[in-house]
Wavefront OBJ file of the C-alpha trace (Angstrom):
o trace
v -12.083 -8.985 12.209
v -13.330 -6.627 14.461
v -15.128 -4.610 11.691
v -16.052 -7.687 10.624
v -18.319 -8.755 13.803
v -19.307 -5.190 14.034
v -21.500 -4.788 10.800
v -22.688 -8.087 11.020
v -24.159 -8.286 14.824
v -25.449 -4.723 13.737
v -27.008 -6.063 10.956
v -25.052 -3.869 8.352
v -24.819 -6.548 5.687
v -23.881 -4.162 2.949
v -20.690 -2.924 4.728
v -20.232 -6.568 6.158
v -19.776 -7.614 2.652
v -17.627 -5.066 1.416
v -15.554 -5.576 4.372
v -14.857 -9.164 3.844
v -14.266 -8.384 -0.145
v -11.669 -6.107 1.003
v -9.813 -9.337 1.964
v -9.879 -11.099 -1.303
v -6.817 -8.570 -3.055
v -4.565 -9.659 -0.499
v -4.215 -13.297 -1.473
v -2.399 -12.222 -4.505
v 0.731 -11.231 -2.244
v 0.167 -14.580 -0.532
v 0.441 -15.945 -3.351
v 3.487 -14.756 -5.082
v 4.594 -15.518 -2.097
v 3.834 -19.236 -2.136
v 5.357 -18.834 -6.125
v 8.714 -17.089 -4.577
v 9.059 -19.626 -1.804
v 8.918 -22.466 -4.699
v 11.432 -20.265 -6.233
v 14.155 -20.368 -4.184
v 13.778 -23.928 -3.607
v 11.650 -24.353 -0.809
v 8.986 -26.979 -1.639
v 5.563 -25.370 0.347
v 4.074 -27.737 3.000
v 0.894 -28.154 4.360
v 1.359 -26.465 6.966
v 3.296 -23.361 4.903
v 0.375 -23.287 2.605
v -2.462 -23.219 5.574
v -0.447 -19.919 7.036
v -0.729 -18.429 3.485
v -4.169 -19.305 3.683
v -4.614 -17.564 6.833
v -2.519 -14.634 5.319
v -0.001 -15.259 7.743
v 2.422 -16.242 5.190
v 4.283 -12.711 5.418
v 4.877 -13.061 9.824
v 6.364 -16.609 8.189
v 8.920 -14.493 6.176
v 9.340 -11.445 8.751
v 10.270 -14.851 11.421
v 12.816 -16.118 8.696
v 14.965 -12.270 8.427
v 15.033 -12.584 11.951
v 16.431 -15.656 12.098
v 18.709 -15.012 9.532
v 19.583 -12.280 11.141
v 20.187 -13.811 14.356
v 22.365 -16.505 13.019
v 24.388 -14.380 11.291
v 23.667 -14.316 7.763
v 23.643 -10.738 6.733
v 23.289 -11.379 2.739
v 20.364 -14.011 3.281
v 18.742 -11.758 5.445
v 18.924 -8.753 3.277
v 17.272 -10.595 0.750
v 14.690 -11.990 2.754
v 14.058 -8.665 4.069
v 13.513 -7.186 0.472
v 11.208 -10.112 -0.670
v 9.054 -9.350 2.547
v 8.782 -5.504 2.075
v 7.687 -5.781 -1.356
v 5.319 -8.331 -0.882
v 4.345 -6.187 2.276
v 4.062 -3.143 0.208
v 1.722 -4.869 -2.386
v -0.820 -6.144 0.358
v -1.121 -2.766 1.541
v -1.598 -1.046 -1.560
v -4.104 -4.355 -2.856
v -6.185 -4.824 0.759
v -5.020 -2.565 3.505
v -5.845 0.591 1.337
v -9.589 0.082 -0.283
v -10.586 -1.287 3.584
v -8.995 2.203 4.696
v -11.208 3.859 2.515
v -14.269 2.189 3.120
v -13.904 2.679 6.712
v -13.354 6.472 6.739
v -16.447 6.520 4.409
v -18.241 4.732 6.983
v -16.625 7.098 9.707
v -17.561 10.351 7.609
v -20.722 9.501 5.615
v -22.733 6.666 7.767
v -21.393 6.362 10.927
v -19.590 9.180 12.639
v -19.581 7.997 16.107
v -18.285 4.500 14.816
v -15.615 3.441 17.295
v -14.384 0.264 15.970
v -14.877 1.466 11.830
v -12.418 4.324 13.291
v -9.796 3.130 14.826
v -10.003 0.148 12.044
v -9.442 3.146 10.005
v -6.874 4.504 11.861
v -4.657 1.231 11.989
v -4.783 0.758 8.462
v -3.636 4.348 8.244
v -0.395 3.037 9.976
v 0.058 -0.160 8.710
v 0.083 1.159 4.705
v 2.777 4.410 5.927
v 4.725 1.773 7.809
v 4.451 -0.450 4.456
v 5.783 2.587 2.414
v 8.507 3.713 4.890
v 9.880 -0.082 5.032
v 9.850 -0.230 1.448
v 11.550 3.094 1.494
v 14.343 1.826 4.069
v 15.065 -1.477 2.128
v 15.970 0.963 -1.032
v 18.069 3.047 1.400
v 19.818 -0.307 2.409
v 20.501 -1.261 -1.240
v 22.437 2.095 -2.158
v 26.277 1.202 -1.816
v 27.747 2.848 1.076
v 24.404 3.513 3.218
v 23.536 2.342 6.178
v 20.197 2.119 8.056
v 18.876 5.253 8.652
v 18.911 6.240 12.584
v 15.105 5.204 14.287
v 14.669 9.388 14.230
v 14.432 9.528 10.403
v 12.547 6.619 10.148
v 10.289 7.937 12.803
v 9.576 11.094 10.599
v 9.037 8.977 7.454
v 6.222 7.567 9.425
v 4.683 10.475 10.027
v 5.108 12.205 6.683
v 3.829 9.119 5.006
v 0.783 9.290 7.267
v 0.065 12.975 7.348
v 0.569 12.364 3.072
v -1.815 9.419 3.134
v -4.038 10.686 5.536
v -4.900 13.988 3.947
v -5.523 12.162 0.429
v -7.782 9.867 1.698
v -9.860 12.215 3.867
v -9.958 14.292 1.015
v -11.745 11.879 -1.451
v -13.860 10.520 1.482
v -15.707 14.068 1.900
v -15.287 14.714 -1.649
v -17.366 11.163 -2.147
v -19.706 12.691 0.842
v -20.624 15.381 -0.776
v -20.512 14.335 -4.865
v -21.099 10.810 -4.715
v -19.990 9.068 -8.063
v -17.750 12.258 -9.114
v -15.722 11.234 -7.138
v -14.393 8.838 -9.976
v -14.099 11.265 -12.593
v -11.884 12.751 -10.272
v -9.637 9.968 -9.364
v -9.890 8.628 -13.209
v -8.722 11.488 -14.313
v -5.571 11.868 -11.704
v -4.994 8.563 -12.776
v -4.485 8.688 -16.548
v -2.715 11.776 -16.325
v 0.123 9.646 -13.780
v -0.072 7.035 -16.370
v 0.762 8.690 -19.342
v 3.509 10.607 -17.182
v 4.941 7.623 -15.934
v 5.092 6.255 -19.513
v 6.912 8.959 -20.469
v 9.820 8.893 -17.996
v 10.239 5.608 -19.902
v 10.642 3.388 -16.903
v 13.242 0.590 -17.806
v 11.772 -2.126 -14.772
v 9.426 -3.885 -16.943
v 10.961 -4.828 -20.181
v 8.315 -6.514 -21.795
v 5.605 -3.718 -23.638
v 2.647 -5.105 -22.419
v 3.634 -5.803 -19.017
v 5.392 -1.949 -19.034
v 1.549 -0.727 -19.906
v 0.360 -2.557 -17.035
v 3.294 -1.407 -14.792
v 2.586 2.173 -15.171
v -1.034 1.776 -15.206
v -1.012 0.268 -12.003
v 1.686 2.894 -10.458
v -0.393 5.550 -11.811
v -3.245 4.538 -9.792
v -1.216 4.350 -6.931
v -0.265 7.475 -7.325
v -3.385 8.881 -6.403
v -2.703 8.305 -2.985
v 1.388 8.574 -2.328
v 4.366 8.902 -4.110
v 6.661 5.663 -4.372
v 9.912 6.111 -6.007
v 10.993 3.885 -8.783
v 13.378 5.025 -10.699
v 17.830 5.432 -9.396
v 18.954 9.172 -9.412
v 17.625 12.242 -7.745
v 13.564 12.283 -7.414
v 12.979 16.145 -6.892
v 11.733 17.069 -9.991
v 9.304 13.846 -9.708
v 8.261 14.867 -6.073
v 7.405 18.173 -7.422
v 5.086 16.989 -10.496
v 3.272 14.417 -8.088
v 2.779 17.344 -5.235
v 1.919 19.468 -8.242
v -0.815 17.202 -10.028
v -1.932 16.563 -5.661
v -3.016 19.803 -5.090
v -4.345 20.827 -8.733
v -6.391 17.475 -7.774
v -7.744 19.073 -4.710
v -8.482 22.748 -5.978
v -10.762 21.137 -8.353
v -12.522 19.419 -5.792
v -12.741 22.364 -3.703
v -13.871 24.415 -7.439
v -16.493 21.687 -7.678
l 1 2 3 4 5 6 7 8 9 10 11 12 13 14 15 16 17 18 19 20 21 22 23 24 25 26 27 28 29 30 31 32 33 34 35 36 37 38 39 40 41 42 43 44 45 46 47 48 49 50 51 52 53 54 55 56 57 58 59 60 61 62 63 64 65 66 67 68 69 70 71 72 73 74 75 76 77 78 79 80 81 82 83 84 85 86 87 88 89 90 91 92 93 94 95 96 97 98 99 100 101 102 103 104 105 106 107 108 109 110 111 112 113 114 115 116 117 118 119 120 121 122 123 124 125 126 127 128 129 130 131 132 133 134 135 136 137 138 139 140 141 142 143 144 145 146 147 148 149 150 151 152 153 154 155 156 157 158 159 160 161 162 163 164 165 166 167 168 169 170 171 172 173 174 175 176 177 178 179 180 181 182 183 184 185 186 187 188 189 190 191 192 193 194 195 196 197 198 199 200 201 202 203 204 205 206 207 208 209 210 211 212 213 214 215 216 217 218 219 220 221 222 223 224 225 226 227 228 229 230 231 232 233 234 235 236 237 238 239 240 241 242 243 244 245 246 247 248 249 250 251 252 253 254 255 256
């Protein structure tokens, strides 16, 4: 919101815009959320549906795991908890992430003594690593026999996620400085190459084929950015083709 005011009493109206678009992907977590609500059984209200509007409907479900928590019921509130950190994790990926990188264009290209389109920047930094490292503990959480990692690991989850995220980003903002629109045939092709690898791991989540497409071509664009694990068994070898294809990725750019 603060970005928001910013450009406008500026009189940016082209980043004003693009701000506010940034908004728009995030209704689609709202509303699965809405859909997953109606799901379980929970008719929405009025009122539910004006907090979804607000895109406050994921505080709704962080405020029902800790209720659920607090009363006791440890299997409702693991499952609350899972349906919030993936819905969590997709309105990061769908919103938090293009307004990170239109504000650290802003901060590198137009505006480098930008306060506000900096530290905007820098809390959507956190918020998508804290997105990624709660998705990341939920997993932990659904392995039989673990238990919740100490507030140390977690802690250094954070900051690996941010150091990952950060570096990615900063490295297609300058590379976008400096190239303009290459900076798509760059990303396009890190993208189709994830794709096709992630089709053939032959991920069993998604059974329908068309839906499986979509799955992977989706994934693969996250993977531009970070690594999100999503298959059971060991993940080195997958860790090491995504670091791998990362910094072939960025001795190009530098080639270029």
């Amino acid at each position: 919101l603060c970005a928001i005011i910013h450009y406008l009493v500026r009189g940016q109206l082209g980043w004003f815009g693009l701000t506010i678009a940034c908004l728009a992907p995030g209704y689609a977590a709202q509303l699965l959320s809405v859909l997953w609500f109606r799901a379980d059984g929970h008719t929405p209200g009025c009122w539910l549906l004006a907090l979804h509007l607000l895109q406050l409907g994921l505080w709704k479900r962080y405020w029902d795991v800790l209720r659920a928590e607090t009363g006791g019921a440890a299997g409702e509130a693991l499952a609350q908890l899972g349906d919030v950190c993936v819905l969590r994790l997709l309105e990061a990926l769908l919103q938090t992430l293009p307004h990170l990188l239109l504000q650290a264009y802003v901060v590198v290209a137009v505006e480098p003594a930008g306060f506000i389109p900096g530290v905007s920047a820098g809390l959507s930094l956190l918020s998508l690593a804290w997105a990624l490292v709660s998705y990341s503990h939920f997993t932990c959480l659904l392995k039989p026999g673990h238990l919740s990692p100490p507030a140390a690991v977690i802690l250094c989850l954070l900051f690996w996620r941010t150091g990952m995220l950060g570096t990615r980003v900063l490295a297609l903002v300058l590379f976008a400085r400096l190239y303009s629109f290459w900076v798509f045939a760059v990303a396009g092709v890190h993208w189709l190459f994830m794709s096709f690898w992630l089709g053939a791991q032959q991920t069993d989540i998604v059974a329908q084929p068309c839906r499986w497409r979509l799955f992977n071509c989706l994934l693969g664009a996250v993977y531009i950015f970070c690594y999100i694990n999503v298959r059971p068994g060991p993940s080195k070898t997958r860790v090491t083709v995504f670091y791998a294809v990362s910094t072939w990725d960025v001795l190009c750019s530098i080639w270029m």
